[in-house]
N, CA, C and O atoms as a DFTB+ gen file, in Angstrom:
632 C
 N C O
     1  1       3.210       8.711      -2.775
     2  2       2.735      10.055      -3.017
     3  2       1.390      10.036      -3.741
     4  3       0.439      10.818      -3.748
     5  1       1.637       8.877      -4.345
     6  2      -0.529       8.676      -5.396
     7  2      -1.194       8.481      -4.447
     8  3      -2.342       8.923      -4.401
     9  1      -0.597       7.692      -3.325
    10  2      -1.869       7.749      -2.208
    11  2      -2.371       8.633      -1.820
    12  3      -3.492       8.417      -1.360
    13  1      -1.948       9.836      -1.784
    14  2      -2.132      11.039      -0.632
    15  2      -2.889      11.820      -1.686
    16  3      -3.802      12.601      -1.419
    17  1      -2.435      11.547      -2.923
    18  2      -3.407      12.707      -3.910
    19  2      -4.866      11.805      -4.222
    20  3      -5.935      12.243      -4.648
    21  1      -4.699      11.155      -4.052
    22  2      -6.308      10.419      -4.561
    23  2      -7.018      10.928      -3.939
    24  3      -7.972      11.519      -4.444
    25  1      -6.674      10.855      -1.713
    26  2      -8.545      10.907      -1.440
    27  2      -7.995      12.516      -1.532
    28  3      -9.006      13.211      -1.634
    29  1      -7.018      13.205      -1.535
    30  2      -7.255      14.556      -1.329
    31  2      -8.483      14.820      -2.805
    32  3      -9.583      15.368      -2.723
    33  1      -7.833      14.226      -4.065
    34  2      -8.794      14.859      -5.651
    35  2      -9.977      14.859      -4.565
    36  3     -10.481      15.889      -4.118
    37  1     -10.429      13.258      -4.126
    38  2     -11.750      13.062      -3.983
    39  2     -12.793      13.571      -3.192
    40  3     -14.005      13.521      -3.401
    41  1     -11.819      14.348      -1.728
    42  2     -12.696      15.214      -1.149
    43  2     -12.948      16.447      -1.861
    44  3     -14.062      16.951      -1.715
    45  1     -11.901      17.154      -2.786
    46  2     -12.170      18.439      -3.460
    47  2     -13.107      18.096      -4.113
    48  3     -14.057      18.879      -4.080
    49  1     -13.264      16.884      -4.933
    50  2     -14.698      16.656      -5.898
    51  2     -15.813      16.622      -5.482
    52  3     -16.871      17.010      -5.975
    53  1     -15.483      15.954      -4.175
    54  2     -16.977      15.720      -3.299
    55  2     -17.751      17.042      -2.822
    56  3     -18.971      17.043      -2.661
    57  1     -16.871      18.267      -2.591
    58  2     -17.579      19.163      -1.801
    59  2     -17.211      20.717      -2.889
    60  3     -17.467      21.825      -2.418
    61  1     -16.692      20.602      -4.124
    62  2     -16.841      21.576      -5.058
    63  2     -18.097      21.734      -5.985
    64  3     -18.578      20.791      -6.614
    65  1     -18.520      22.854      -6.007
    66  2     -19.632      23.140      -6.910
    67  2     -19.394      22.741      -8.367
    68  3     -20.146      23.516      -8.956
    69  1     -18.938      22.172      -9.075
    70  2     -18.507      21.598     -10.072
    71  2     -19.444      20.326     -10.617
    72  3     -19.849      19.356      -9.977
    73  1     -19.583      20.561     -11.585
    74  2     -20.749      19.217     -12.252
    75  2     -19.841      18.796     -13.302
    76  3     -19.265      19.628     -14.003
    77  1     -19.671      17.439     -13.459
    78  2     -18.880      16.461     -14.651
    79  2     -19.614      15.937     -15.290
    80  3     -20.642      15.637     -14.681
    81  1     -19.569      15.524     -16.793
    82  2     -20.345      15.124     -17.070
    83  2     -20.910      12.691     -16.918
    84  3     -21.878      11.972     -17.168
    85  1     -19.570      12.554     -16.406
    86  2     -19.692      11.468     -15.991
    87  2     -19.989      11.362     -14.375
    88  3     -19.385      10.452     -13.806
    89  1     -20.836      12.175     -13.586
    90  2     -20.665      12.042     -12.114
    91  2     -21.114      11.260     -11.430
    92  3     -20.766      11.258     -10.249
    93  1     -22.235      10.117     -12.000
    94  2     -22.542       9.325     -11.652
    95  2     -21.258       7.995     -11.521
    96  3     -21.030       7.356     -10.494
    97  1     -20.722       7.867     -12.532
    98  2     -19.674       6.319     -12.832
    99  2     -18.599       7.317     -11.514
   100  3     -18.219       6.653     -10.549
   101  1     -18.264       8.553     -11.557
   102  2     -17.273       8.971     -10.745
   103  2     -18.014       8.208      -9.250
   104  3     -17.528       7.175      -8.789
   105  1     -19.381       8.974      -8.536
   106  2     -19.502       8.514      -7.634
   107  2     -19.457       6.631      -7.198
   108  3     -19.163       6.340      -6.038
   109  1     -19.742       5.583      -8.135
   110  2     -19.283       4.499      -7.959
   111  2     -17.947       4.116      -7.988
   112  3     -17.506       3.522      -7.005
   113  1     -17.299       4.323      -8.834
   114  2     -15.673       4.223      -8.868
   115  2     -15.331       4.681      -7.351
   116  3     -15.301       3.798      -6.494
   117  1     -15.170       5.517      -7.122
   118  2     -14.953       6.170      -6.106
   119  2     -15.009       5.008      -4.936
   120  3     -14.114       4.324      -4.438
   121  1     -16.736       5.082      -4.653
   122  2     -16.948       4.115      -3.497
   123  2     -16.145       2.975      -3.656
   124  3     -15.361       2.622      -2.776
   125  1     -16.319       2.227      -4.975
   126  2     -15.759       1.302      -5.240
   127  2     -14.184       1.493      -4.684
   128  3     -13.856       0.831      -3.700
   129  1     -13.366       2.251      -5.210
   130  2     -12.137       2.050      -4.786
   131  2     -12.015       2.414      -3.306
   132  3     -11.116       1.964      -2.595
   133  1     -12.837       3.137      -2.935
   134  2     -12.369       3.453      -1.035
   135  2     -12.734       2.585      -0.507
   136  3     -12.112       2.461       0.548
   137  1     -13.925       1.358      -0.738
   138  2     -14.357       0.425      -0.250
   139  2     -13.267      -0.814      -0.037
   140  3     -12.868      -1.570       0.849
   141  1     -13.114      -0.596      -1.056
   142  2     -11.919      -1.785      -1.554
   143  2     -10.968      -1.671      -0.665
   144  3     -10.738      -2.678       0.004
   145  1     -10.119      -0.383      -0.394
   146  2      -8.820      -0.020       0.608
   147  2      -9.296      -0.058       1.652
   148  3      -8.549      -0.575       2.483
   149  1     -10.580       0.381       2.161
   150  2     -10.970      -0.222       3.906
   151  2     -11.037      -1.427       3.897
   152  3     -10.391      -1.945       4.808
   153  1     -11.514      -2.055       3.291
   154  2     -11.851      -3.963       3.599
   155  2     -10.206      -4.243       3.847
   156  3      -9.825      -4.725       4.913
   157  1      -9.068      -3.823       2.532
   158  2      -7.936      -4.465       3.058
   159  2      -6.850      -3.676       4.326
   160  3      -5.876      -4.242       4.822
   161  1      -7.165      -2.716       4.556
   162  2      -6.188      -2.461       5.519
   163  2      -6.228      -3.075       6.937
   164  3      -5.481      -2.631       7.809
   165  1      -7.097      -4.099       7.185
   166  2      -7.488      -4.817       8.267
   167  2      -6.829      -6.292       7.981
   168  3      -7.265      -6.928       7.022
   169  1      -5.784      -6.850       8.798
   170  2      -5.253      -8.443       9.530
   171  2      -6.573      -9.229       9.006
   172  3      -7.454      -8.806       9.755
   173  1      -7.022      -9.928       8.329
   174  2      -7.764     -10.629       8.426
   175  2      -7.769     -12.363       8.841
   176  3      -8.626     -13.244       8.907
   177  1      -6.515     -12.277       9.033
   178  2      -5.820     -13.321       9.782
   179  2      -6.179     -13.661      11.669
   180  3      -6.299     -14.724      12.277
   181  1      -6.252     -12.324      12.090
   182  2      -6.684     -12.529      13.443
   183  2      -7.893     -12.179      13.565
   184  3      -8.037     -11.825      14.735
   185  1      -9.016     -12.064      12.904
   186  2     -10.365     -11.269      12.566
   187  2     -11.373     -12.161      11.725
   188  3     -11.120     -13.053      10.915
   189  1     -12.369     -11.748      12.078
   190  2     -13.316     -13.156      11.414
   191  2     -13.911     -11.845       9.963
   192  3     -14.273     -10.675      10.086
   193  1     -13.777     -12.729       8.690
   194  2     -13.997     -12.234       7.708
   195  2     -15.860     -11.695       7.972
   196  3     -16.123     -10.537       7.647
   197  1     -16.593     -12.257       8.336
   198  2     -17.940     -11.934       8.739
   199  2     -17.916     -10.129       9.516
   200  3     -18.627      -9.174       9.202
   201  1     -17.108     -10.186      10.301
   202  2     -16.818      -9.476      11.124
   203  2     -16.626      -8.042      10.636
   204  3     -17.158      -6.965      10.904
   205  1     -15.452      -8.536       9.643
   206  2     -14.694      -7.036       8.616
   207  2     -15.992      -7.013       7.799
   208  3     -16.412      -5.856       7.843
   209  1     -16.881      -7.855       7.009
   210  2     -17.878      -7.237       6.068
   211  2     -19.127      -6.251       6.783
   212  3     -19.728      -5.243       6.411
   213  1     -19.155      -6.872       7.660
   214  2     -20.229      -5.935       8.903
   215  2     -19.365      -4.339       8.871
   216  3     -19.629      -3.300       8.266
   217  1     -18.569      -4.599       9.538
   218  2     -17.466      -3.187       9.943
   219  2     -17.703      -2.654       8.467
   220  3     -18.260      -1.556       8.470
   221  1     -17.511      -2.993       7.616
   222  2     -17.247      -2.413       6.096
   223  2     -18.565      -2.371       5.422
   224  3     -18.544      -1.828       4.317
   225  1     -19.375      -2.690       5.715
   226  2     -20.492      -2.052       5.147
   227  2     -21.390      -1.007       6.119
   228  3     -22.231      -0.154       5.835
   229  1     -20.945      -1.367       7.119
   230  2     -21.534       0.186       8.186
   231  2     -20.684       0.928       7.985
   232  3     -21.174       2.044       8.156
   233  1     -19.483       1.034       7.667
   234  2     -18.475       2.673       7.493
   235  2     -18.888       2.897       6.185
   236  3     -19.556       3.883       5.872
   237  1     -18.450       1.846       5.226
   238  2     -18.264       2.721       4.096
   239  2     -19.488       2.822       3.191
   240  3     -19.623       3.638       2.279
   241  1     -20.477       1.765       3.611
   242  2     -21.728       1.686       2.618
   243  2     -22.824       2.961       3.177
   244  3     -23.382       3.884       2.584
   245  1     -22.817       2.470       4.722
   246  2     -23.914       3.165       4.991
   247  2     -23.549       4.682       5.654
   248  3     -24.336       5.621       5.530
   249  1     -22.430       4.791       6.279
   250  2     -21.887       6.344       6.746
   251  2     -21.171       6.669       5.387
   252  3     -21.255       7.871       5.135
   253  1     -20.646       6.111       4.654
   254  2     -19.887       6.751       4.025
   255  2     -20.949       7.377       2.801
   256  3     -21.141       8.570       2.562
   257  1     -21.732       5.885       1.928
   258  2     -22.311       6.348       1.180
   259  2     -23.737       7.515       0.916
   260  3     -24.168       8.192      -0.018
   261  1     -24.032       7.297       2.068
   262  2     -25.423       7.881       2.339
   263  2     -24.795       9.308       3.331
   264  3     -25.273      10.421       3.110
   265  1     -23.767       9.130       4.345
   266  2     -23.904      10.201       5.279
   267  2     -23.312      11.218       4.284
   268  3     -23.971      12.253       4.191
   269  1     -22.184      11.138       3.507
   270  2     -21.234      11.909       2.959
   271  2     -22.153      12.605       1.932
   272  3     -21.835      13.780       1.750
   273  1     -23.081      12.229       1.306
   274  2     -24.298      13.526       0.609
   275  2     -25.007      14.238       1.495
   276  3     -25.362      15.384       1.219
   277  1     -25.430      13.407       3.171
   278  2     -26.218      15.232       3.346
   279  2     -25.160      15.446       3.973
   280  3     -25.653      15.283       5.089
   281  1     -23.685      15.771       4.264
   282  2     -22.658      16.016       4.931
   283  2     -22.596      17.471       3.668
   284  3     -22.737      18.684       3.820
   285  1     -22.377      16.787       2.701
   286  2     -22.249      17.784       1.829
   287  2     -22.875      18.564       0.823
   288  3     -22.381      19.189      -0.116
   289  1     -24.692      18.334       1.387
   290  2     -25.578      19.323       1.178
   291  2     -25.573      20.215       1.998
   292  3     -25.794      21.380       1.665
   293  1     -25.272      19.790       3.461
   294  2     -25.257      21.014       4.485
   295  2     -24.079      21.830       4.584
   296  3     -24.224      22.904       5.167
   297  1     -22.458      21.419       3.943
   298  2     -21.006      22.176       3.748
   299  2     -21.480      23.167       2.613
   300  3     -21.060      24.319       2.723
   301  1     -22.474      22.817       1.306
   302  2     -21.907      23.328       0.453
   303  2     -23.545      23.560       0.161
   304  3     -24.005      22.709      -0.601
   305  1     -24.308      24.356       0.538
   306  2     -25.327      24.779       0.231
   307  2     -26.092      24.785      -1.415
   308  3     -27.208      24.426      -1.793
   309  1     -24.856      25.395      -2.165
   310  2     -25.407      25.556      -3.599
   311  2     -25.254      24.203      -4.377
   312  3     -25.631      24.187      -5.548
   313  1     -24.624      22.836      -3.703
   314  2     -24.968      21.828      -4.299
   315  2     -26.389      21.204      -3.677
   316  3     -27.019      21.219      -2.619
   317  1     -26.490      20.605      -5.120
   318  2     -28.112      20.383      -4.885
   319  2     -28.276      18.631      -4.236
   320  3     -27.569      17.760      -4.742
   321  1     -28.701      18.481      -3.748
   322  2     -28.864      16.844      -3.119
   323  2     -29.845      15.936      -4.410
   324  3     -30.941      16.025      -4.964
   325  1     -28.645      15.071      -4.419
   326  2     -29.312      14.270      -5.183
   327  2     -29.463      12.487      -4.848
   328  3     -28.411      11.922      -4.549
   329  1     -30.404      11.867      -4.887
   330  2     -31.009      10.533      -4.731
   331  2     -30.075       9.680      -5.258
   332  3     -29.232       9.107      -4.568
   333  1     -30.194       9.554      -6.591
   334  2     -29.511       8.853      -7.846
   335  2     -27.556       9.069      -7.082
   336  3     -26.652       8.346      -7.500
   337  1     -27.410       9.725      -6.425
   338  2     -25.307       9.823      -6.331
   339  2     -25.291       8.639      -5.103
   340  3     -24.324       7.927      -4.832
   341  1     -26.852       8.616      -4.320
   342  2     -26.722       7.998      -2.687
   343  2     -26.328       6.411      -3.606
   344  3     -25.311       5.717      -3.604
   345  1     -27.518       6.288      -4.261
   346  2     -27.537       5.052      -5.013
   347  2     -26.673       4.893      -6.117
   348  3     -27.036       4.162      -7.039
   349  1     -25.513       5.505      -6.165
   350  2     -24.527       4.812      -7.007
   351  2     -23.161       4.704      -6.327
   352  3     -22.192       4.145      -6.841
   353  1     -23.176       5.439      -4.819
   354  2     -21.957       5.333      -3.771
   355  2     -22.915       4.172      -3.260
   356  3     -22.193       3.752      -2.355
   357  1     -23.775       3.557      -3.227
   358  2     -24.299       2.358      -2.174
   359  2     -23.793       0.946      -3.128
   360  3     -23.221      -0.046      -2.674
   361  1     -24.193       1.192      -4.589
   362  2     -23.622       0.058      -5.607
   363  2     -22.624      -0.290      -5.653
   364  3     -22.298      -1.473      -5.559
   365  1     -21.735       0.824      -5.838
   366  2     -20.061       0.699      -6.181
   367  2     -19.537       0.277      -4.836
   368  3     -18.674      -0.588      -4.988
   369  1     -19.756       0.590      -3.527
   370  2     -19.770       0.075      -1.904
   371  2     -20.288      -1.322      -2.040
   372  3     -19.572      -1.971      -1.279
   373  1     -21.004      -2.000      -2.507
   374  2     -21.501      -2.968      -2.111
   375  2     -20.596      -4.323      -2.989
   376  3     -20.160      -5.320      -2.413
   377  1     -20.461      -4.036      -4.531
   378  2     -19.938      -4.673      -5.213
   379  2     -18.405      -4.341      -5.101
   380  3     -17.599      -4.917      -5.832
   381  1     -18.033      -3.452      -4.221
   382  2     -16.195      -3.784      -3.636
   383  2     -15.929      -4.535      -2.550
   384  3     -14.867      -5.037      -2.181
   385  1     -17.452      -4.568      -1.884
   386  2     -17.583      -5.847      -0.580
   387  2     -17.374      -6.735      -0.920
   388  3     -16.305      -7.269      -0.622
   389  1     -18.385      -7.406      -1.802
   390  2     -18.758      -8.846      -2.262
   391  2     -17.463      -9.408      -3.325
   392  3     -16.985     -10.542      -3.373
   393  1     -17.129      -8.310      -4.060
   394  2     -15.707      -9.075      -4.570
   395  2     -14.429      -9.016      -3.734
   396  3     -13.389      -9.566      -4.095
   397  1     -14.549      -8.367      -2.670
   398  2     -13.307      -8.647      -1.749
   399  2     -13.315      -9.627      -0.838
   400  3     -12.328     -10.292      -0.523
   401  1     -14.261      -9.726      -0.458
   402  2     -14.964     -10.838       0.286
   403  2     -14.754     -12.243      -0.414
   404  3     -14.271     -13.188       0.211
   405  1     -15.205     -12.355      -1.968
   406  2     -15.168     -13.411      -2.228
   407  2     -13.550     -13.528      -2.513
   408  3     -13.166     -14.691      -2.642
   409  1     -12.622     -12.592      -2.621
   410  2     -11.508     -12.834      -3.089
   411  2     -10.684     -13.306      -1.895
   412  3     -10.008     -14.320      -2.066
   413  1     -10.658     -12.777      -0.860
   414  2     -10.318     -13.047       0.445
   415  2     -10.381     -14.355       1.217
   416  3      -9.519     -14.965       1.848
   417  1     -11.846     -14.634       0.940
   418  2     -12.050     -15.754       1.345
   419  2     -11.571     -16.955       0.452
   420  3     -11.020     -17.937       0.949
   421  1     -11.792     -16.833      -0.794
   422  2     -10.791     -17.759      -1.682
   423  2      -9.213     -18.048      -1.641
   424  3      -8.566     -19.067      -1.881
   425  1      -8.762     -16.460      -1.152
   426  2      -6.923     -17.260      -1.091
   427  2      -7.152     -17.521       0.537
   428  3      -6.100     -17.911       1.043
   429  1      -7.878     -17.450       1.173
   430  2      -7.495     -18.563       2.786
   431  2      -7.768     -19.225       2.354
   432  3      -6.723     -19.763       1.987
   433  1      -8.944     -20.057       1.823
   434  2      -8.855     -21.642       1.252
   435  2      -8.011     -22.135       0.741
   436  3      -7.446     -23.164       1.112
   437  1      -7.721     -21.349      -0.411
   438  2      -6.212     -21.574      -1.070
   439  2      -4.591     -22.006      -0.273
   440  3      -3.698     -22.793      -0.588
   441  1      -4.767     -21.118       0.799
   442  2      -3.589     -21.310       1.507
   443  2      -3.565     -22.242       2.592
   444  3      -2.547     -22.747       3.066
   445  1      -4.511     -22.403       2.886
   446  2      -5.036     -23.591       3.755
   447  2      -4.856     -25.005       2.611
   448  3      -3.994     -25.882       2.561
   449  1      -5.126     -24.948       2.425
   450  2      -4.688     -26.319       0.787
   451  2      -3.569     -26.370       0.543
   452  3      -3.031     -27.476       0.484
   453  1      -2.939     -25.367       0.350
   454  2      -1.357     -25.493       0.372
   455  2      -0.718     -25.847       1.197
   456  3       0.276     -26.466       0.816
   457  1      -0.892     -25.677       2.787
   458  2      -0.615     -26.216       3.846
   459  2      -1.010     -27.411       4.127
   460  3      -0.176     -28.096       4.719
   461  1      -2.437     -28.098       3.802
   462  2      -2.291     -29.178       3.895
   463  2      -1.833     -29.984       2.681
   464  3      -2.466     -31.026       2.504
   465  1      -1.295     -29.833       2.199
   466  2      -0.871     -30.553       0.893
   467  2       0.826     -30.685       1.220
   468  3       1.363     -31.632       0.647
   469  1       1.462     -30.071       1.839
   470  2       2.636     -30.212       2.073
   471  2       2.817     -30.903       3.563
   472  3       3.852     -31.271       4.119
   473  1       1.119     -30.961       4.120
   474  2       1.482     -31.792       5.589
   475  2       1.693     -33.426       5.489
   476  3       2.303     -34.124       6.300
   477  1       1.024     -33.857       4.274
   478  2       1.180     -34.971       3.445
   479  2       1.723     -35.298       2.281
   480  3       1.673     -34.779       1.165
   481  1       2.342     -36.402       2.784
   482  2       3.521     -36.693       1.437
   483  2       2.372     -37.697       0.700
   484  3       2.047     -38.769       1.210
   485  1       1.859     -37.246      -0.449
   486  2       1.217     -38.387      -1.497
   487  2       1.907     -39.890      -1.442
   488  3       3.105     -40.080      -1.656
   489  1       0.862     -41.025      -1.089
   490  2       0.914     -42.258      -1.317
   491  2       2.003     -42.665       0.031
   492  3       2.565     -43.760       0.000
   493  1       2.205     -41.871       0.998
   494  2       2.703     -42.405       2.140
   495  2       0.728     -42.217       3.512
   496  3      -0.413     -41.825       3.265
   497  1       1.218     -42.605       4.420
   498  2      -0.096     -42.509       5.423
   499  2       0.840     -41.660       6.588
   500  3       1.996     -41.932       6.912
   501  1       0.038     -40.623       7.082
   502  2       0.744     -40.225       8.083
   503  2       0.744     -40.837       9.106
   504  3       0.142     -41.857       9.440
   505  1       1.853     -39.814       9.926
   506  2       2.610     -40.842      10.687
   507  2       1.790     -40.327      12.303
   508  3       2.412     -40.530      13.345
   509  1       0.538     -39.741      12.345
   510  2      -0.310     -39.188      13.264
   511  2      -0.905     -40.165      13.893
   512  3      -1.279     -40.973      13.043
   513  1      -1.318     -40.671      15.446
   514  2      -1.913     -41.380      15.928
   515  2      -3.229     -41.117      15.064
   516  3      -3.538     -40.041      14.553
   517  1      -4.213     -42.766      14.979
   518  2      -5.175     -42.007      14.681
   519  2      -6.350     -42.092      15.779
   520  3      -7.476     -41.873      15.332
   521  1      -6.245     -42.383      17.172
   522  2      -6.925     -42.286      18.249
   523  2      -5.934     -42.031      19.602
   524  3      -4.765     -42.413      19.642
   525  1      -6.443     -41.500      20.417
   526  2      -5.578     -40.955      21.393
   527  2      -5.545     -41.115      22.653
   528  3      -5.139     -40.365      23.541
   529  1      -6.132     -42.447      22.696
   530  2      -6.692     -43.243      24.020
   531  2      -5.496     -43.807      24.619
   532  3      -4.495     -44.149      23.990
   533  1      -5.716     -43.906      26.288
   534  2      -4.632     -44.547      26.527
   535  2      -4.166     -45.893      26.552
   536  3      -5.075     -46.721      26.622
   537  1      -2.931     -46.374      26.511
   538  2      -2.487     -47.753      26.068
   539  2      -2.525     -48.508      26.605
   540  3      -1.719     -48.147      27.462
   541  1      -2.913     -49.695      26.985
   542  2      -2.266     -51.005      27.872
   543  2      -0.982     -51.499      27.460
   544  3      -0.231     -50.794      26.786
   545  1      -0.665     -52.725      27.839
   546  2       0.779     -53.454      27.760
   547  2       0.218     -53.888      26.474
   548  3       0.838     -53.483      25.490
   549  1      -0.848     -54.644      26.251
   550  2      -0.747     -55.230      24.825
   551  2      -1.237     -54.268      23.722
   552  3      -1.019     -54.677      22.582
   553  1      -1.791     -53.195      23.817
   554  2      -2.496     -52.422      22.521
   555  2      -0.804     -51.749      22.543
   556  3      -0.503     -51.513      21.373
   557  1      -0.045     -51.508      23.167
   558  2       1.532     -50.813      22.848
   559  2       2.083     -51.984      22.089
   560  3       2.661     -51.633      21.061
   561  1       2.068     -53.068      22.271
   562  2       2.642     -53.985      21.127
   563  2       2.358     -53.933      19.895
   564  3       3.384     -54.065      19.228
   565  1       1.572     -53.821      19.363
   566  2       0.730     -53.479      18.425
   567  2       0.751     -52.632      17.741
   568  3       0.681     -52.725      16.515
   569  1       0.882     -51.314      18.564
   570  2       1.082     -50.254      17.653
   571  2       2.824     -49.482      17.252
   572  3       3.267     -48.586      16.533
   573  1       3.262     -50.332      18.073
   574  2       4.644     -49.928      18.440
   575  2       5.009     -48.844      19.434
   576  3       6.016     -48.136      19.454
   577  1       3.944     -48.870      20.273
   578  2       4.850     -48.188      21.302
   579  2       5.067     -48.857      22.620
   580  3       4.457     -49.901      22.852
   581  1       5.867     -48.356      23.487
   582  2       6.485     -48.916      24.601
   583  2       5.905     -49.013      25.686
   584  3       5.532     -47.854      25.865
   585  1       5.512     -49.687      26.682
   586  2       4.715     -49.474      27.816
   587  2       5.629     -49.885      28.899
   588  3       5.813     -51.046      29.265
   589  1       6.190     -48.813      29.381
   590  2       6.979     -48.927      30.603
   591  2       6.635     -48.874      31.967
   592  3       7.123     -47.846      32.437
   593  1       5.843     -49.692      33.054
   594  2       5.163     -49.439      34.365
   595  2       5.822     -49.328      35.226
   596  3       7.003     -49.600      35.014
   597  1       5.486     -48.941      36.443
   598  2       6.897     -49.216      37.987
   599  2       7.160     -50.579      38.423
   600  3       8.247     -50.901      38.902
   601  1       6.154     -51.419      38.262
   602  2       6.896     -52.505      38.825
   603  2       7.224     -53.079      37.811
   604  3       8.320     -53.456      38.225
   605  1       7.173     -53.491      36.732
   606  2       8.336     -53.919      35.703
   607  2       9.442     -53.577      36.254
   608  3      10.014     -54.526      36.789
   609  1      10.175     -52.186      36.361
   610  2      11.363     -51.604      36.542
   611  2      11.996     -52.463      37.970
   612  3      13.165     -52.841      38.043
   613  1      10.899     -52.683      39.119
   614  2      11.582     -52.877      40.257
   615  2      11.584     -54.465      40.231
   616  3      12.332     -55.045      41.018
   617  1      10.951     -55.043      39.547
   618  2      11.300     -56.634      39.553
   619  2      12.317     -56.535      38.562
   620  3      12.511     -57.743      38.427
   621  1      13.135     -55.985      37.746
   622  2      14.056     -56.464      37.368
   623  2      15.677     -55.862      38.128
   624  3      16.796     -56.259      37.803
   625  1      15.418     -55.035      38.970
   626  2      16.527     -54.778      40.342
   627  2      16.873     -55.885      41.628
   628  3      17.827     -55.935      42.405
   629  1      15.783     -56.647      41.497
   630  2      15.938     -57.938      42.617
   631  2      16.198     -58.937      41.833
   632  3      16.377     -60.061      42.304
């Protein structure tokens, strides 16, 4: 139910004739937190992180931050357009990129490390070919595997 009241406060704030006296930190917070919830509502698992920061800084930096003031110089006539709100929805947008981004990209590394860390048992060697060429009769001795041909099989039937 907090979800649904947040962006509702935030469109009433955005397009009421009302002046706060903190409206600048409001307009970054703001970006900041809507920025933040678009970057994650996207799989970034099947999606190239490059990909979502592009997508997320054309919605929310540049339509969101910049379109949504003359959106709402032209809804609401008696608010006055101001420079200084474009440039503090472009800050708070930019620095919810770059720390989601870097946070994102840190737990896939993370989890990728964890996975390989459990693909190897410490102080054993895996048990993975380490070339994948094919065998003769004598390189299968060697490595332990079997080299079974057709006529082996039929000289030992006669």
């Amino acid at each position: 139910m907090v979800a649904i009241r947040i962006p509702v406060l935030i469109r009433y704030l955005g397009f009421a004739n009302i002046h706060l006296p903190y409206d600048k930190l409001i307009h970054f917070v703001t970006f900041f937190v809507l920025t933040t919830e678009f970057y994650f509502v996207f799989d970034t698992k099947l999606k190239s992180l490059k990909t979502l920061r592009y997508i997320t800084l054309s919605i929310c930096t540049i339509a969101g931050g910049i379109g949504s003031e003359i959106i709402q110089s032209l809804v609401n006539p008696n608010r006055i357009f101001d420079p200084l709100d474009i440039a503090f929805n472009i800050s708070g947008s930019l620095l919810s990129v770059g720390l989601s981004s870097w946070y994102q990209s840190s737990a896939i590394k993370k989890s990728k490390e964890q996975r390989n860390r459990y693909r190897h048992v410490p102080g054993q060697e895996p048990d993975i070919p380490t070339h994948t060429t094919a065998h003769n009769s004598s390189d299968a001795d060697e490595e332990g595997y079997v080299s079974i041909q057709l006529n082996d099989t039929a000289a030992d039937k006669s």
